[in-house]
Biotite code that builds the C-alpha atoms (Angstrom):
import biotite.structure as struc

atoms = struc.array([
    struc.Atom([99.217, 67.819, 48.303], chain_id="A", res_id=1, res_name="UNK", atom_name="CA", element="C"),
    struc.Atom([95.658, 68.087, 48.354], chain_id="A", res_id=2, res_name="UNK", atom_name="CA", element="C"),
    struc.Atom([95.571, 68.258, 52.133], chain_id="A", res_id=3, res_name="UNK", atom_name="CA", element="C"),
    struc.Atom([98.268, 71.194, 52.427], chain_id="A", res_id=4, res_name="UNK", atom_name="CA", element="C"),
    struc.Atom([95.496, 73.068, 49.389], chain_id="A", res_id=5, res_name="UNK", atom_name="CA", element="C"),
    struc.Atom([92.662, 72.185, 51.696], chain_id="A", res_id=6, res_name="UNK", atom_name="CA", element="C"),
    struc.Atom([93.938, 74.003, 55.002], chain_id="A", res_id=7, res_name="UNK", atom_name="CA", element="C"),
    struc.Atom([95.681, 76.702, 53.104], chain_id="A", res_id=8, res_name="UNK", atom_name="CA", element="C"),
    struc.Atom([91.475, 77.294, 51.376], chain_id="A", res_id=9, res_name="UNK", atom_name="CA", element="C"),
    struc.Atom([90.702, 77.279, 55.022], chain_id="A", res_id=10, res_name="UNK", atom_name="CA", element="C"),
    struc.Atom([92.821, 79.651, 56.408], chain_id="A", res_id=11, res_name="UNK", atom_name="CA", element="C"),
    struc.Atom([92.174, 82.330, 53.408], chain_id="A", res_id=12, res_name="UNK", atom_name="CA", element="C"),
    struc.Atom([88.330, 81.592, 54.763], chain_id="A", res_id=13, res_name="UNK", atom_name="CA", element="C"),
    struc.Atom([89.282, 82.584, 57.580], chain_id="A", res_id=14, res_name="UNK", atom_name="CA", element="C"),
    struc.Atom([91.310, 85.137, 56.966], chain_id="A", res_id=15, res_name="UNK", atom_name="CA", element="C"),
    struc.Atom([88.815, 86.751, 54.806], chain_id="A", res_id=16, res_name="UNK", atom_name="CA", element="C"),
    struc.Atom([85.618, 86.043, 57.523], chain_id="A", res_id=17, res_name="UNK", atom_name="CA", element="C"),
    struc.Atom([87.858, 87.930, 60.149], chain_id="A", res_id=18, res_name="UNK", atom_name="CA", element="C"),
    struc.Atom([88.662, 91.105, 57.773], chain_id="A", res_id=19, res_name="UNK", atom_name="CA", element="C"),
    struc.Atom([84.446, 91.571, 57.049], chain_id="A", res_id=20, res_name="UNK", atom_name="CA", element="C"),
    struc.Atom([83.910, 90.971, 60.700], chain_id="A", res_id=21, res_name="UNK", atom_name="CA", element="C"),
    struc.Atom([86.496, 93.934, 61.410], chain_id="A", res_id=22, res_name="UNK", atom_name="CA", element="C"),
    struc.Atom([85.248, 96.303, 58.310], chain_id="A", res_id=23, res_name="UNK", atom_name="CA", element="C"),
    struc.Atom([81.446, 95.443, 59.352], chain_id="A", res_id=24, res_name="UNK", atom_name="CA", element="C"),
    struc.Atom([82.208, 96.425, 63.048], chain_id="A", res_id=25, res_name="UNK", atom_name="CA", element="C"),
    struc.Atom([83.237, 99.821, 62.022], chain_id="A", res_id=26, res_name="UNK", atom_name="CA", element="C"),
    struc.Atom([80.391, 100.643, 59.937], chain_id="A", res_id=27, res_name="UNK", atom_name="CA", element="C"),
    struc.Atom([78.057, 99.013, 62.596], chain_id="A", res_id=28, res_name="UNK", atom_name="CA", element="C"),
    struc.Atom([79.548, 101.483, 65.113], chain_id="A", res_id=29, res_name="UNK", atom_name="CA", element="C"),
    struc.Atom([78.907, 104.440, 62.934], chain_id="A", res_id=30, res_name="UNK", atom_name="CA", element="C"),
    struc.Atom([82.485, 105.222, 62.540], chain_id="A", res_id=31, res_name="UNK", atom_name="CA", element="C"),
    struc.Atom([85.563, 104.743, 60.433], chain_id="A", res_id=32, res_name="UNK", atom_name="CA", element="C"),
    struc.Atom([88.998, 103.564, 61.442], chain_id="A", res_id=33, res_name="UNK", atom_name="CA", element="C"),
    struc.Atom([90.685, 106.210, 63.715], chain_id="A", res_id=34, res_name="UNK", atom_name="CA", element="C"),
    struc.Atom([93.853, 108.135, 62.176], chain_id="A", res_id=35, res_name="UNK", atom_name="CA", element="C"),
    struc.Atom([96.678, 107.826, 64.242], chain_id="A", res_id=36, res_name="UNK", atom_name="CA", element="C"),
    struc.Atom([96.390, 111.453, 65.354], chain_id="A", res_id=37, res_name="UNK", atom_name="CA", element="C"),
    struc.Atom([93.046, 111.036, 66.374], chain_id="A", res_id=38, res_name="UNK", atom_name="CA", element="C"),
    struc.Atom([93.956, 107.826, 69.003], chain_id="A", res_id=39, res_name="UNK", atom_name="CA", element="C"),
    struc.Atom([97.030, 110.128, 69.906], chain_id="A", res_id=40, res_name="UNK", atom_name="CA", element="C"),
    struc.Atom([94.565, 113.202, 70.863], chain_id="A", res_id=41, res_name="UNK", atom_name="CA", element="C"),
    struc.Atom([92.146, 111.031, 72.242], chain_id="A", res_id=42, res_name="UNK", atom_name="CA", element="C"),
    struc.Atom([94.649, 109.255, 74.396], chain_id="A", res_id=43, res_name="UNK", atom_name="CA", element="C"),
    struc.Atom([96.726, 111.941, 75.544], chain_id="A", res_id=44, res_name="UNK", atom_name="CA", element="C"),
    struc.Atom([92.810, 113.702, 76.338], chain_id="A", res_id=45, res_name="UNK", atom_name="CA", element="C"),
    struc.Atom([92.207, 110.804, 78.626], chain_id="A", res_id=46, res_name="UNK", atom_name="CA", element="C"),
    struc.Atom([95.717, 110.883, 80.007], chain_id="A", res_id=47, res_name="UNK", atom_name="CA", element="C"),
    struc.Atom([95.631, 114.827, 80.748], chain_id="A", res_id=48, res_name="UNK", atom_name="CA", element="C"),
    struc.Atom([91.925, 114.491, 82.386], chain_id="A", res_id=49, res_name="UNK", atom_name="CA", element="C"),
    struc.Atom([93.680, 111.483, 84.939], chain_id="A", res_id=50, res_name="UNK", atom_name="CA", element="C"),
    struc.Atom([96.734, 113.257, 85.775], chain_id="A", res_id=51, res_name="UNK", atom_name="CA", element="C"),
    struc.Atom([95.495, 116.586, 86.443], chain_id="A", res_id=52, res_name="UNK", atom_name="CA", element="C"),
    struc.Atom([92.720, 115.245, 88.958], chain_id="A", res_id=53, res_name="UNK", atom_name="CA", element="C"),
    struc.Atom([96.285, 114.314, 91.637], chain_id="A", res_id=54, res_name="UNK", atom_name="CA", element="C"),
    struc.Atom([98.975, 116.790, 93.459], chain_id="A", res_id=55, res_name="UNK", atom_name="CA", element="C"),
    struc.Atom([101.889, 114.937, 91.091], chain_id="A", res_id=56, res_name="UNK", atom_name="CA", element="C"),
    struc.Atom([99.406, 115.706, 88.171], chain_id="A", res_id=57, res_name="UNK", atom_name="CA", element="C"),
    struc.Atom([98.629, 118.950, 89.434], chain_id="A", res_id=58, res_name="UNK", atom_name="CA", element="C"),
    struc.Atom([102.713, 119.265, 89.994], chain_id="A", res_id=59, res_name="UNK", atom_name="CA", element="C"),
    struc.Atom([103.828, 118.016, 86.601], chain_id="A", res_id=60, res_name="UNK", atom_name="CA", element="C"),
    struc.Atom([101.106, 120.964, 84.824], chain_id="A", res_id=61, res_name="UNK", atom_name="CA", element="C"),
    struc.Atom([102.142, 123.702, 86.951], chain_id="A", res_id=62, res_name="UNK", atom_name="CA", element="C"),
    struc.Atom([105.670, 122.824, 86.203], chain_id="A", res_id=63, res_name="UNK", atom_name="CA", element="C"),
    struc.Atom([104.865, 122.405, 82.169], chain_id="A", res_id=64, res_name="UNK", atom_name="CA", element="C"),
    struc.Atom([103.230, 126.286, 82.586], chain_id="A", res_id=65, res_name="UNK", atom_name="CA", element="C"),
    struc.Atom([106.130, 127.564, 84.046], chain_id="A", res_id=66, res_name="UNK", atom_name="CA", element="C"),
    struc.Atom([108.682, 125.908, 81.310], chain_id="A", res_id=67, res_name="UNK", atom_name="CA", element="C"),
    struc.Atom([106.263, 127.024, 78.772], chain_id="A", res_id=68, res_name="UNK", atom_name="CA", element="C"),
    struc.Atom([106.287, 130.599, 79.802], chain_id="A", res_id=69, res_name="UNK", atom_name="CA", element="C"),
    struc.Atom([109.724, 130.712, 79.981], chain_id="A", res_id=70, res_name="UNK", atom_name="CA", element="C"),
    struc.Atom([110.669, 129.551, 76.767], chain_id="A", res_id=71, res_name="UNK", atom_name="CA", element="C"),
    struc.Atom([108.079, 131.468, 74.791], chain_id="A", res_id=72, res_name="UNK", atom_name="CA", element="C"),
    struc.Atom([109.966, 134.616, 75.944], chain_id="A", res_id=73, res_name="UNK", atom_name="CA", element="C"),
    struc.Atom([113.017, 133.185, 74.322], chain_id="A", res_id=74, res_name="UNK", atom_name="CA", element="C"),
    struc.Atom([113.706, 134.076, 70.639], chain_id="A", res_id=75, res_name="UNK", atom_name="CA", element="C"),
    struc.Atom([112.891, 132.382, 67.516], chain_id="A", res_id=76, res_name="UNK", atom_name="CA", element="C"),
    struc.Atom([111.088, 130.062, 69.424], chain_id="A", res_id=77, res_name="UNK", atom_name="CA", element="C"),
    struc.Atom([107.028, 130.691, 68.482], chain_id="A", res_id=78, res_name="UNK", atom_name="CA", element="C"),
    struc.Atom([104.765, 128.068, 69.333], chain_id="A", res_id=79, res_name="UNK", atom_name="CA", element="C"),
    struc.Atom([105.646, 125.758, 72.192], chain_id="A", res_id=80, res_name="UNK", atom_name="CA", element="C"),
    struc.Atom([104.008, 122.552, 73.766], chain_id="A", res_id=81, res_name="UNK", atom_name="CA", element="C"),
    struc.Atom([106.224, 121.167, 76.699], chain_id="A", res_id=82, res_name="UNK", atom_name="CA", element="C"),
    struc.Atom([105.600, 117.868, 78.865], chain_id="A", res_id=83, res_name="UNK", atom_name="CA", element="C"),
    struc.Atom([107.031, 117.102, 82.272], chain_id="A", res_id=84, res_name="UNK", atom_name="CA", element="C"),
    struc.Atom([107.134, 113.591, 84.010], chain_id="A", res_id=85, res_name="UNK", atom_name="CA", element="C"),
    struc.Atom([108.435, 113.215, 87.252], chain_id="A", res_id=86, res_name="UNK", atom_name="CA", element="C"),
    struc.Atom([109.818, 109.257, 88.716], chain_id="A", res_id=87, res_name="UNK", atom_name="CA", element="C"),
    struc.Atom([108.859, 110.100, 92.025], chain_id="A", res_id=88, res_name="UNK", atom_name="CA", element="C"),
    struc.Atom([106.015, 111.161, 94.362], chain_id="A", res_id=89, res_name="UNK", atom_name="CA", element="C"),
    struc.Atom([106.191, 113.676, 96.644], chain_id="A", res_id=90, res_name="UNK", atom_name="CA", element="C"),
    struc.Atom([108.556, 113.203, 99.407], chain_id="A", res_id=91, res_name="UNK", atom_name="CA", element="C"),
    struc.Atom([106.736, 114.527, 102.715], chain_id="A", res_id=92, res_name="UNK", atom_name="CA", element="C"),
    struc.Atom([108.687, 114.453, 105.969], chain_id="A", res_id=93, res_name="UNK", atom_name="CA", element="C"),
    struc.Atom([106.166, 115.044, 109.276], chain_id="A", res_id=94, res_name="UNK", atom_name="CA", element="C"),
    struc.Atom([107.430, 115.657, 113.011], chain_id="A", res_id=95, res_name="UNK", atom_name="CA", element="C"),
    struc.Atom([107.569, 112.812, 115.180], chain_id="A", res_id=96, res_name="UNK", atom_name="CA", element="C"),
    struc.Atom([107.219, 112.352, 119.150], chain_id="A", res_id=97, res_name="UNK", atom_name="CA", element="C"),
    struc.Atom([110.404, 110.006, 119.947], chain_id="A", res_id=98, res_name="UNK", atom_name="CA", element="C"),
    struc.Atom([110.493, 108.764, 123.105], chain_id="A", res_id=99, res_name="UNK", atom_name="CA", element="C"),
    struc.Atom([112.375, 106.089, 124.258], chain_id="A", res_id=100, res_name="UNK", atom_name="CA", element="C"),
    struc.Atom([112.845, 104.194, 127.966], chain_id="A", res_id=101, res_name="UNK", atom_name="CA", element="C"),
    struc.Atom([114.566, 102.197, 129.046], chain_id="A", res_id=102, res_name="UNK", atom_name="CA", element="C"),
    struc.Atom([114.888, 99.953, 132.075], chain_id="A", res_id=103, res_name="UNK", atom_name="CA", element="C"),
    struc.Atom([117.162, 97.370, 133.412], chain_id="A", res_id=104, res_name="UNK", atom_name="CA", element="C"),
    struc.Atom([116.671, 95.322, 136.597], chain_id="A", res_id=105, res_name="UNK", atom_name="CA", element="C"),
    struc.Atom([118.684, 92.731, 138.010], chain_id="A", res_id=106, res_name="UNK", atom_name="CA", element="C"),
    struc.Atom([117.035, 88.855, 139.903], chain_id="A", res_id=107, res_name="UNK", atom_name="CA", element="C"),
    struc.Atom([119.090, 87.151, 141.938], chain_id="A", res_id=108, res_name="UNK", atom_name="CA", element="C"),
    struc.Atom([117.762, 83.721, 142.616], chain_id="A", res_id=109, res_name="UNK", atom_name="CA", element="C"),
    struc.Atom([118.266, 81.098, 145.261], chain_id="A", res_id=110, res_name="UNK", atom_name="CA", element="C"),
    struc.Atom([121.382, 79.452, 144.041], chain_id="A", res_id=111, res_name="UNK", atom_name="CA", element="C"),
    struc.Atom([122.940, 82.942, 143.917], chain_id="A", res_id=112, res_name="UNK", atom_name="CA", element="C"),
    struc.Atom([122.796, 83.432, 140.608], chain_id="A", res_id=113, res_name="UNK", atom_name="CA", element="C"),
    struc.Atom([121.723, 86.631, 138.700], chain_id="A", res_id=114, res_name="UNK", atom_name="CA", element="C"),
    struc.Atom([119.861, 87.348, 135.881], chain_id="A", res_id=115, res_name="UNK", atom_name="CA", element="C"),
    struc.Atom([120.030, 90.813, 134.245], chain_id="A", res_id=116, res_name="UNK", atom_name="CA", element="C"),
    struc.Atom([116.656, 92.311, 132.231], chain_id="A", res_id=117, res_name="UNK", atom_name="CA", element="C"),
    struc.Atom([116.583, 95.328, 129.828], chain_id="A", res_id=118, res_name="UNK", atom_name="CA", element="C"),
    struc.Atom([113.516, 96.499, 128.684], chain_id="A", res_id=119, res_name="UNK", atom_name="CA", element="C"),
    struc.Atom([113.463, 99.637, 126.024], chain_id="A", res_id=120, res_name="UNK", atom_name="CA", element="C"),
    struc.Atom([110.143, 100.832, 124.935], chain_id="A", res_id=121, res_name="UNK", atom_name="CA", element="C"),
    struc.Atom([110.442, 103.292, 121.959], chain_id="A", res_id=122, res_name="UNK", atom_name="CA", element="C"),
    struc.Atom([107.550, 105.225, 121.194], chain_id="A", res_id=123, res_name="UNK", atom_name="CA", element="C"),
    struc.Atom([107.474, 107.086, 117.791], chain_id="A", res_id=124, res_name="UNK", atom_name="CA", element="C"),
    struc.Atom([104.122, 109.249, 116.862], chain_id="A", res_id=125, res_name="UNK", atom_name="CA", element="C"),
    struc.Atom([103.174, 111.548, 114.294], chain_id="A", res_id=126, res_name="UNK", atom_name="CA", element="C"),
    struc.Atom([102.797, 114.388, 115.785], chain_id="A", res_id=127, res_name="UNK", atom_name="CA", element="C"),
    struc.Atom([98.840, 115.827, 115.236], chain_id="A", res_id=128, res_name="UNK", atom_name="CA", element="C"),
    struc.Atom([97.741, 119.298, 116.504], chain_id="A", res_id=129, res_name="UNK", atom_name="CA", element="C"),
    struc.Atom([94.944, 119.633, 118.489], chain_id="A", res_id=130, res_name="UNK", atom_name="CA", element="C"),
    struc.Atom([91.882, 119.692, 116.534], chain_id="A", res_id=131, res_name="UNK", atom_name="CA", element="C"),
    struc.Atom([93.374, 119.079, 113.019], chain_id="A", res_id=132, res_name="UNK", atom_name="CA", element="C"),
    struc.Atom([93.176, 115.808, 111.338], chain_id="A", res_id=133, res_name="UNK", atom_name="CA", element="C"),
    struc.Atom([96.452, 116.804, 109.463], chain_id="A", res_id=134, res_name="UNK", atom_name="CA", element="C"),
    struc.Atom([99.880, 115.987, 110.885], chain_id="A", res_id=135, res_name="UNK", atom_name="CA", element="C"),
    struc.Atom([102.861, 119.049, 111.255], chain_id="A", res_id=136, res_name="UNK", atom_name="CA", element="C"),
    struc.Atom([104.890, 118.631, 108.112], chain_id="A", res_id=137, res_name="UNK", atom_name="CA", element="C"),
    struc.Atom([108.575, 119.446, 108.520], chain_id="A", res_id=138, res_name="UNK", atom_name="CA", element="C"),
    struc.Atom([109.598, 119.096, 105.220], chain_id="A", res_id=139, res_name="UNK", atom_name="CA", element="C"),
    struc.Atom([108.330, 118.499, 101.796], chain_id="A", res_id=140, res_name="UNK", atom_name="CA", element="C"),
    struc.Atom([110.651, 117.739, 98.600], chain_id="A", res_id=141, res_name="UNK", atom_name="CA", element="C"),
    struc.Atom([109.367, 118.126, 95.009], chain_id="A", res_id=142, res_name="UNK", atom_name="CA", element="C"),
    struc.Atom([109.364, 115.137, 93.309], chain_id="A", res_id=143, res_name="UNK", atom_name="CA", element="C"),
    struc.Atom([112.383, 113.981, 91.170], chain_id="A", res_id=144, res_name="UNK", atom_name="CA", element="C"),
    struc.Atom([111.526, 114.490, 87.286], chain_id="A", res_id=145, res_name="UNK", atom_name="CA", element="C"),
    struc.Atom([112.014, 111.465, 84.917], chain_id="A", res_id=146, res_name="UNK", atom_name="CA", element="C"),
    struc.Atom([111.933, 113.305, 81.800], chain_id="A", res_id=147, res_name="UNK", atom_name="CA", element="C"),
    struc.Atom([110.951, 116.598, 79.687], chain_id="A", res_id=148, res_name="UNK", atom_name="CA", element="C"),
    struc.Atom([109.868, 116.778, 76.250], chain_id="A", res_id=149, res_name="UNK", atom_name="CA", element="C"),
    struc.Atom([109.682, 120.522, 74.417], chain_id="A", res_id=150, res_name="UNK", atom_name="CA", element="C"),
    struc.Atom([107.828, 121.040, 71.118], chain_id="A", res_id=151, res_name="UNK", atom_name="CA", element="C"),
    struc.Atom([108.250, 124.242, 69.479], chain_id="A", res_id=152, res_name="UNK", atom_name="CA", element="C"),
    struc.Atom([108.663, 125.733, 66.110], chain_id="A", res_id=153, res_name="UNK", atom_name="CA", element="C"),
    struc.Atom([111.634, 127.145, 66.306], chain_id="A", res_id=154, res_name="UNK", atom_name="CA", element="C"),
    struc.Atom([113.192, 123.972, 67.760], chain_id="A", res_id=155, res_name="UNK", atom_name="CA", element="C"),
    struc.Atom([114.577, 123.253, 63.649], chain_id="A", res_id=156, res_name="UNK", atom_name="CA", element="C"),
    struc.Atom([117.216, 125.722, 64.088], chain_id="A", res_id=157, res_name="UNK", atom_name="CA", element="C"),
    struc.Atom([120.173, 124.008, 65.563], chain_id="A", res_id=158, res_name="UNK", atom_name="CA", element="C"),
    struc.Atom([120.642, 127.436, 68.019], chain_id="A", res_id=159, res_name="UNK", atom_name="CA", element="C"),
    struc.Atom([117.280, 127.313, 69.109], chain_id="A", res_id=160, res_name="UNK", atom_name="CA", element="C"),
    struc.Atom([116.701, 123.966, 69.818], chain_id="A", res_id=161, res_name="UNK", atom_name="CA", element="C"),
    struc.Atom([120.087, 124.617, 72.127], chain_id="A", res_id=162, res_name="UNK", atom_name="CA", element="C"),
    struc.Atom([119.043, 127.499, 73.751], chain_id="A", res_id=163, res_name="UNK", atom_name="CA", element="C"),
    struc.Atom([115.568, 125.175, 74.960], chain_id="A", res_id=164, res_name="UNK", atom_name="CA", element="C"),
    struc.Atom([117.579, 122.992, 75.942], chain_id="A", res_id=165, res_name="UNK", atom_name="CA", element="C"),
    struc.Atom([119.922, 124.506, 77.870], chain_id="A", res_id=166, res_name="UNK", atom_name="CA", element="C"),
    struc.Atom([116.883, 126.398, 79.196], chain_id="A", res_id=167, res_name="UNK", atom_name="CA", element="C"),
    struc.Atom([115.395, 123.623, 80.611], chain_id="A", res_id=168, res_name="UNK", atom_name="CA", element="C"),
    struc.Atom([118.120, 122.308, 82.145], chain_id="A", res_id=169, res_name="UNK", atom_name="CA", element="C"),
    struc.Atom([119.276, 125.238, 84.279], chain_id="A", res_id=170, res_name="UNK", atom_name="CA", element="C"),
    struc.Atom([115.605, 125.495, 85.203], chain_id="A", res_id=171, res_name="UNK", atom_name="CA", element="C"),
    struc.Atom([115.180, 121.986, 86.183], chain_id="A", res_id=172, res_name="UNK", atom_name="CA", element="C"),
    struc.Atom([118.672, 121.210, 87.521], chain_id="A", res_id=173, res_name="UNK", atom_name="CA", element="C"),
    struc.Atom([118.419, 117.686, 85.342], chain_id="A", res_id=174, res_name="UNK", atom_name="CA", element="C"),
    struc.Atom([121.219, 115.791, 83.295], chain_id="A", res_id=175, res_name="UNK", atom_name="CA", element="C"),
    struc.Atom([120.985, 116.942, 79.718], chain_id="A", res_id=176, res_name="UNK", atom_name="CA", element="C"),
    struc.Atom([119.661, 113.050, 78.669], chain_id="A", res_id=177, res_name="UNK", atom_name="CA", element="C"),
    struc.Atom([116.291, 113.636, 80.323], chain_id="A", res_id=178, res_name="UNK", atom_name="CA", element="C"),
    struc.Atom([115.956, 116.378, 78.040], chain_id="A", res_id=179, res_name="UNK", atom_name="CA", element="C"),
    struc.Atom([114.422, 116.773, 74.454], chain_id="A", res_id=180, res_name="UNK", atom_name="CA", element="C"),
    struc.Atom([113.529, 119.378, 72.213], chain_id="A", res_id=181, res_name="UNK", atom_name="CA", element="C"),
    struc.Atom([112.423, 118.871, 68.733], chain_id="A", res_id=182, res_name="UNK", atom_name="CA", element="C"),
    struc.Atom([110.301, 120.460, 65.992], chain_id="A", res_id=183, res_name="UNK", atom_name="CA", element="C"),
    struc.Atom([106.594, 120.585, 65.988], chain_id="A", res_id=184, res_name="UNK", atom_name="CA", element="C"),
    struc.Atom([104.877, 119.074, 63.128], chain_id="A", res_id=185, res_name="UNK", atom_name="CA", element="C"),
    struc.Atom([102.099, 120.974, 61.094], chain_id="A", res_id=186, res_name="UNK", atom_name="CA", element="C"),
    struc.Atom([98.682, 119.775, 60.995], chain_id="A", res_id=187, res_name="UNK", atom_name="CA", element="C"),
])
């Protein structure tokens, strides 16, 4: 019994030693504990500086603007915040030099016999202008998109928060379950 006190003094020392190092690290940094909005905004800052600085970052804000535009026009709606992710890169299809040969030659050898040979020799480049570092692109697809979240004011009235949706998916082409609108919060 007096063992099970002693290690149950020790771990409230501990305990306790751990919570002052914590509260003494935050004053000792010159700063209190974040709010969760605050590691939010700061995240999502980071996050937004990343992104942008890439062509699927690039893609994914150009895309947001567009949405955004588009819905503010719609009625009831007012303020609007939307967010785009896409679950693939971009899909770039260059032209290609295909050439293939092929050769076949027969041996006959001393006993008579015959041995037959086929060679084929494919040769598949990128094809590269003169001059340009940059091969000739044939086809580029957008990339797929993973997901869409809209935040608007309106979004608490059932018919608005329909009409965004509905929005969004005609615009996007997606199934309706990568899709979702809610309310934006007040602060």
């Amino acid at each position: 019994m007096k063992l099970m006190k002693l290690i149950s003094s020790d771990k409230l020392l501990i305990s306790l030693v751990a919570l002052i190092a914590v509260g003494m690290s935050f004053i000792y940094l010159g700063k209190g504990p974040e709010t969760p909005a605050q590691s939010i905004q700061a995240n999502s800052a980071a996050t937004a500086v990343s992104t942008t600085n890439t062509k699927i970052g690039a893609l994914e804000k150009e895309l947001e603007n567009k949405l955004q535009a588009n819905i503010l026009q719609m009625e009831g709606v007012g303020k609007v915040q939307v967010s785009v992710s896409f679950a693939t890169g971009l899909k770039n299809e260059y032209a290609r030099n295909e050439n293939v040969t092929k050769r076949t030659s027969k041996e006959t050898d001393k006993t008579g016999g015959t041995r037959e040979t086929t060679e084929v020799t494919e040769n598949n480049q990128v094809v590269m202008p003169n001059g340009l570092s940059q091969p000739v692109m044939v086809m580029e697809d957008r990339p797929e998109v993973a997901g869409v979240l809209v935040i608007a004011e309106g979004a608490r009235d059932p018919k608005v928060r329909e009409g965004i949706h509905t929005a969004v998916q005609t615009l996007l082409n997606i199934p309706s379950a990568r899709i979702t609108v809610v309310p934006m919060g007040g602060t």
